[in-house]
C-alpha positions in Angstrom: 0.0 0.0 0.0 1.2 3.2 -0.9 1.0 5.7 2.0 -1.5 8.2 1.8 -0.7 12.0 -0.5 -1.6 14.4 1.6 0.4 13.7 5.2 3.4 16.3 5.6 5.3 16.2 8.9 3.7 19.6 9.9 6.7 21.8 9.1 6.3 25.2 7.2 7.6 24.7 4.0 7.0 26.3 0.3 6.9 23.2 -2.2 5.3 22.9 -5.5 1.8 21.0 -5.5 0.4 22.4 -9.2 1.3 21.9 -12.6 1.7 25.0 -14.2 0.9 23.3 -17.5 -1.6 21.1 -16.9 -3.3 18.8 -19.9 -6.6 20.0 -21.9 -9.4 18.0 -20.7 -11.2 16.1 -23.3 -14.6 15.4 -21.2 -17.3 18.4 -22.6 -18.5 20.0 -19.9 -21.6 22.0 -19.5 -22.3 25.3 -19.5 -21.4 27.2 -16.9 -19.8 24.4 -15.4 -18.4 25.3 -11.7 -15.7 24.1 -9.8 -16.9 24.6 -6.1 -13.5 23.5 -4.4 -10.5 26.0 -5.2 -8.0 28.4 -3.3 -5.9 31.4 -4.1 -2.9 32.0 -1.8 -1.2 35.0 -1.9 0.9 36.4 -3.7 2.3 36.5 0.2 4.1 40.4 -0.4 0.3 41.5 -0.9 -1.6 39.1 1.6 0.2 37.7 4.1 0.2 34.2 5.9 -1.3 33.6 9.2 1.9 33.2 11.4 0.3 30.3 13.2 -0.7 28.7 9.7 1.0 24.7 9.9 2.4 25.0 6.1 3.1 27.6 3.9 2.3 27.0 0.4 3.9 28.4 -2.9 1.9 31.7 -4.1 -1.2 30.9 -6.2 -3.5 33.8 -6.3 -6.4 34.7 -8.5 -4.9 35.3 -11.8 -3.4 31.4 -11.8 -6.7 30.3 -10.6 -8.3 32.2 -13.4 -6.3 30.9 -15.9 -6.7 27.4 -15.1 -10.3 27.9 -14.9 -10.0 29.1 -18.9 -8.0 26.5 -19.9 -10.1 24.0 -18.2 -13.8 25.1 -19.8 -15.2 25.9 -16.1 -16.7 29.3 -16.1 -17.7 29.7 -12.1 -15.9 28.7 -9.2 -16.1 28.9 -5.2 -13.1 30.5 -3.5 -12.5 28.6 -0.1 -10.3 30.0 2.4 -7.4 28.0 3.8 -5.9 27.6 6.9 -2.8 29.0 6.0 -4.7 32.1 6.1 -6.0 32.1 8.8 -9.6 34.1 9.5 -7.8 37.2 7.3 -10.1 36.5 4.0 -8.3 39.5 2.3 -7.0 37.4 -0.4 -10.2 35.1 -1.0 -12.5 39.2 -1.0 -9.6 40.3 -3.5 -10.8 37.3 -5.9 -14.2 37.5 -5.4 -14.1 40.7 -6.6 -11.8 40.2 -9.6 -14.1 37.1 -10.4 -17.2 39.8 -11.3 -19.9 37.8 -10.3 -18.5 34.6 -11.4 -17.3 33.5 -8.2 -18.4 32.5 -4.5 -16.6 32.6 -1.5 -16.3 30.5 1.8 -14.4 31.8 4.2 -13.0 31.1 7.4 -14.0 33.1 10.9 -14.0 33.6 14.3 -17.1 34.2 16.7 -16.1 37.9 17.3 -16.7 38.8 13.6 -19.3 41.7 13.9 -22.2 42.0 11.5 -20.7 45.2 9.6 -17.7 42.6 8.7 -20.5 40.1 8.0 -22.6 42.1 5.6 -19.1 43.2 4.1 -17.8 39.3 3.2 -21.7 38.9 1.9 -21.6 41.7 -0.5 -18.4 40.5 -2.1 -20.0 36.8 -2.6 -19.1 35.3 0.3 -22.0 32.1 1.0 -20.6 30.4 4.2 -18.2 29.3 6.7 -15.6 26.5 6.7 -14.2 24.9 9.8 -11.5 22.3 9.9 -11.2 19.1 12.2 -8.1 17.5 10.1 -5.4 16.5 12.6 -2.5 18.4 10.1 -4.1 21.5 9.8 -3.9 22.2 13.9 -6.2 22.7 16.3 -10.2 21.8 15.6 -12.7 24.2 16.0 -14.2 24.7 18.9 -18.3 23.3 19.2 -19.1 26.6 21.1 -17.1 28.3 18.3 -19.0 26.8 15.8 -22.6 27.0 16.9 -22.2 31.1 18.0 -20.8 31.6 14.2 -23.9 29.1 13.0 -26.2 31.6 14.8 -25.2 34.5 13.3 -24.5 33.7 9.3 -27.6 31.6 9.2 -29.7 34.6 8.8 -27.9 35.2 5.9 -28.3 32.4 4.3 -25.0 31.1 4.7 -24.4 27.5 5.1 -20.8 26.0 6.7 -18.2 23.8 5.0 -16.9 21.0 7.3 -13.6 19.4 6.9 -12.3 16.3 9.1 -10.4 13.4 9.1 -12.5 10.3 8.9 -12.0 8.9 12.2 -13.7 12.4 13.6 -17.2 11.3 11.7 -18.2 9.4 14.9 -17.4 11.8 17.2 -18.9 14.6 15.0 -22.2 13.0 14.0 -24.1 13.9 17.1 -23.0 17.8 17.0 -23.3 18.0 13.1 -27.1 17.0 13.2 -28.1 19.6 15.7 -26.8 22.6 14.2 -29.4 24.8 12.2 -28.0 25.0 8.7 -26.9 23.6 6.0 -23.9 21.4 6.0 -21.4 21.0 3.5 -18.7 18.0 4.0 -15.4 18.3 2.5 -13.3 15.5 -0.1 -16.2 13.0 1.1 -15.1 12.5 4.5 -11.7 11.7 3.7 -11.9 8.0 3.9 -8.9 5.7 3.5 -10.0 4.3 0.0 -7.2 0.8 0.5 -10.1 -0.1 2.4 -13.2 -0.4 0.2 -16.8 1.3 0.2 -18.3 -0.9 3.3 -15.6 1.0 5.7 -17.4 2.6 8.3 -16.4 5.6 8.5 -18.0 5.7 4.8 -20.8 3.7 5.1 -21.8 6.2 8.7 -20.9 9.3 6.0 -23.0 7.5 3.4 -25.9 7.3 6.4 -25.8 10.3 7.2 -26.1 12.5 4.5 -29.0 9.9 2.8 -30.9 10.8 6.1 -31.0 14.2 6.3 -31.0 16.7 3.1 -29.5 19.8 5.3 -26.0 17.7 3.9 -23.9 18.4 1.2 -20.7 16.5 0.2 -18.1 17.5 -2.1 -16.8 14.6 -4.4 -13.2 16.0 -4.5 -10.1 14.9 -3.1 -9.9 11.5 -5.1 -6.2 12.6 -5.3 -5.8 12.7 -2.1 -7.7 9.8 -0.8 -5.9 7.4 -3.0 -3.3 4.7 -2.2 -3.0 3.3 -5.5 -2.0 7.1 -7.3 -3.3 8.4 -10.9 -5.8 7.1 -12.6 -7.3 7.4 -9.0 -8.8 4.2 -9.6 -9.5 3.0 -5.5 -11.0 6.7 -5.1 -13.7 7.2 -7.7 -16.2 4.6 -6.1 -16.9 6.6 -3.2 -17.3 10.0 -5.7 -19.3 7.7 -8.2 -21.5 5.9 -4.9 -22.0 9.7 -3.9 -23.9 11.2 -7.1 -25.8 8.4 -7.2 -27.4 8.5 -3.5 -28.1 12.1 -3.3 -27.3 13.2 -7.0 -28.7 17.2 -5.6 -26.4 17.6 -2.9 -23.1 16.9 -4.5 -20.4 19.0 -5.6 -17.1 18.9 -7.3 -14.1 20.8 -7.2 -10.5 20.4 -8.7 -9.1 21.5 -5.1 -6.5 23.7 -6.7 -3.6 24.3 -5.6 -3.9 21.1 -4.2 -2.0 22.1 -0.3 0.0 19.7 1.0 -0.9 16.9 -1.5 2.5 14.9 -2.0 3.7 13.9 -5.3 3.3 12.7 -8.1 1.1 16.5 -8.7 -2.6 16.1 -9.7 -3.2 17.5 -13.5 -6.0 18.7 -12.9 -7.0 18.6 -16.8 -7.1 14.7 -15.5 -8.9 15.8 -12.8 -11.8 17.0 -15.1 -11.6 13.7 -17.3 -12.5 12.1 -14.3 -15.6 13.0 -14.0 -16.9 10.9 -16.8 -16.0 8.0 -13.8 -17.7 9.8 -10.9 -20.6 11.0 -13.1 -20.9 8.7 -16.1 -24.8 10.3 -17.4 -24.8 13.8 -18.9 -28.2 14.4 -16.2 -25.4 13.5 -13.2 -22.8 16.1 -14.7 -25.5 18.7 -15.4 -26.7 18.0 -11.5 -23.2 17.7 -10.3 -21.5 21.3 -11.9 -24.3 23.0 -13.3 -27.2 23.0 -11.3 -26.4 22.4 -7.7 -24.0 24.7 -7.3 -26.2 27.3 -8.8 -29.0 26.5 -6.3 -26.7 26.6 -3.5 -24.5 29.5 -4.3 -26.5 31.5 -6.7 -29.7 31.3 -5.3 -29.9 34.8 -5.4 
């Protein structure tokens, strides 16, 4: 078994984890096709790096995401704010704007965020919240944390973006289902794909989201949930089971710049070709980049 991509021994250090030439994707996609998993970072002499961040990643702000986007045939996209920048979304509201409508934003904030601040990040497209619980990425959010920031973007119509590691699921499950809002889960749950769909950490994940539509998963990451490497081939079953159980709550993104992914470094041209696997019926695409992210993000 190959070990798993995206573990780094928690140092700071600027390494390459894009191609800057990635391959033309031959899959059509539909119009208006949106990839609603994607950073910008930097350029760090214009937006600095939280100094607590647990990596530092090469500079790839909006103008490299933008390109890619051209090159790859997807014209919308959501911005979502790393950890390496901390709760200072100047970089992800620099993008938005750039992006002229095109673009959504998640960003990343603590519970003494006042509403002027608020009402500022939703002007410039920002739709919701992400908090991580992903052992490399440092310390979890805190439950109290989570459910004061719930209280106040939920008027808004925000939702939240939750990231963990899979073993969390358990231990998150309870908390998850009370809050009042929708719920977005990150690289579906990050399970260990060496070890097959009926794992259960996927088959609770699988549970969960089939019982309740306030979730949302995001059928990214195969890259980084794979053992095997490219094609991705022991990842694609749990995107591929996904769309089929709740075909209107799942999203895709290319997860670009791909942070702290180890090599060999995703193309993400492949990375759109792969959707054919995850989404194999021209309905499942049209659901997948097309229509779902417009209901959730451009519902407006």
């Amino acid at each position: 078994m190959k070990p798993n991509p995206d573990r780094l021994d928690g140092s700071p250090a600027i390494r390459q984890t894009f191609l800057t030439n990635p391959s033309h994707p031959r899959l059509d996609l539909p119009a208006d096709a949106c990839d609603a998993h994607c950073h910008v970072f930097g350029p760090g002499y214009m937006f600095a790096y939280a100094p607590q961040r647990s990596y530092t990643p090469i500079d790839a702000p909006r103008d490299t995401l933008f390109e890619l986007h051209r090159q790859l045939r997807l014209a919308r996209g959501v911005i979502v704010q790393a950890s390496c920048h901390g709760t200072d979304n100047a970089a992800l509201v620099d993008a938005l704007a750039a992006g002229e409508g095109r673009y959504r934003g998640i960003a990343m904030v603590g519970p003494e965020i006042n509403d002027a601040e608020l009402a500022r990040l939703h002007a410039a497209g920002v739709r919701g919240v992400r908090f991580n619980f992903v052992s490399h990425l440092g310390n979890d959010a805190q439950f109290d944390s989570v459910r004061a920031i719930v209280a106040r973007i939920a008027p808004l119509g925000w939702h939240i973006v939750v990231h963990f590691d899979s073993d969390r699921l358990a231990a998150l499950t309870d908390f998850l289902r009370e809050l009042p809002i929708t719920i977005v889960i990150d690289h579906m749950g990050r399970p260990d794909a060496s070890l097959g769909l009926d794992q259960v950490a996927f088959t609770e994940l699988a549970a969960l989201v089939a019982a309740d539509d306030k979730f949302w998963v995001k059928v990214s990451g195969c890259e980084r949930l794979t053992r095997e490497g490219p094609p991705y081939a022991d990842a694609t079953p749990f995107a591929r089971h996904l769309v089929e159980l709740i075909p209107e709550r799942v999203l895709w993104g290319t997860d670009f710049p791909h942070p702290n992914i180890r090599p060999p470094i995703p193309d993400d041209g492949a990375l759109v070709d792969l959707i054919a696997d995850v989404a194999p019926r021209a309905e499942q695409r049209r659901a997948l980049l097309v229509d779902n992210p417009t209901r959730l993000y451009w519902n407006d």
